[in-house]
C-alpha positions in Angstrom: 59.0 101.7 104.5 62.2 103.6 104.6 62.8 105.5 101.3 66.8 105.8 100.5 68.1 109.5 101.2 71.4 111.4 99.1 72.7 108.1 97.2 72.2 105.6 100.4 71.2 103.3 98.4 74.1 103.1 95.8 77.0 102.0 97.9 76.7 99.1 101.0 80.1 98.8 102.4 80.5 95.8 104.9 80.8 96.9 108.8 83.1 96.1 111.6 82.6 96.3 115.5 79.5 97.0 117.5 78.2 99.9 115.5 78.7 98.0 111.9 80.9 101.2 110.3 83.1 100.6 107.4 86.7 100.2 108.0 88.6 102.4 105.6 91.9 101.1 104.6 95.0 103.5 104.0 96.2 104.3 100.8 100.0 103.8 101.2 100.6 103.7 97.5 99.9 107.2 96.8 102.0 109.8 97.6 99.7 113.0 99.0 102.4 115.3 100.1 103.9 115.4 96.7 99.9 116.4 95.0 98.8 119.7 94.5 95.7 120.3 96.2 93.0 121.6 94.4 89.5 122.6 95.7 86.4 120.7 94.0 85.3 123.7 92.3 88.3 123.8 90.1 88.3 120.1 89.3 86.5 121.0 85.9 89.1 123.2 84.6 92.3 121.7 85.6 95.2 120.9 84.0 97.7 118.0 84.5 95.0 116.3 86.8 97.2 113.2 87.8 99.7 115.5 89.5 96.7 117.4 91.8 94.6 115.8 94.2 90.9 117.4 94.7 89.3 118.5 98.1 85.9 119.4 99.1 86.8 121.8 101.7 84.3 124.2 100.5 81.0 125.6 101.0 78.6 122.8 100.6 76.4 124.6 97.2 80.3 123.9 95.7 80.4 120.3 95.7 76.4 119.5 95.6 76.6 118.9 91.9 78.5 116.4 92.5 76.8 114.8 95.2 73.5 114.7 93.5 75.0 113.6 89.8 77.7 111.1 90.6 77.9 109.3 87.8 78.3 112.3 85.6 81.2 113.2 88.0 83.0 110.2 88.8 85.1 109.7 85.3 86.0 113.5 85.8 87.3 112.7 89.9 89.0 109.4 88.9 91.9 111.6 86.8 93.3 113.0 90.0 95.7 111.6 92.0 93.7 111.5 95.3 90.2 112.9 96.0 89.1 113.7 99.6 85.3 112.4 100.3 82.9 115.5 101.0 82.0 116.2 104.2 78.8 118.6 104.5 78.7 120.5 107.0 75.6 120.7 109.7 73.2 123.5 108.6 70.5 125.2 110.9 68.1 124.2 108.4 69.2 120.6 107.8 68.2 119.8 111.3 64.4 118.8 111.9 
């Protein structure tokens, strides 16, 4: 039995290629250079959210509330312009 780990489970994208990873189309409709960029743990307080976009460029305990509560998150992250996806970095103790 494999048990689903950090929100696995919620999203199955469809694969490409030999490995089966999701192809990521380009956003060419939004204009990036002309955001501000924000780092995640501002997002709450904000203002004039459609004119920033939101970054997780941070240390990981920044964004995890976000990570573990989606769905309290995602109307707050879908005000922005553009939101980069987290990316958490590779910790000592994270590895086995």
């Amino acid at each position: 039995m494999i048990l689903p780990m950090e929100n696995t489970e919620r999203m199955i994208f469809p694969g490409v290629g030999k490995y089966g990873i999701p192809a990521i189309k380009p956003e060419t409709d939004i204009r990036i250079d002309k955001l501000e960029w924000i780092p995640v743990n501002y997002a709450l307080t904000a203002k004039d959210k459609a004119t920033k976009g939101v970054h997780f460029y941070k240390d990981d305990y920044q964004f995890e509330r976000f990570w573990n509560n989606p769905d309290k998150y995602i109307p707050l992250l879908q005000q922005f312009g553009a939101v980069c996806s987290p990316d958490f970095s590779l910790r000592k103790e994270a590895l086995p």
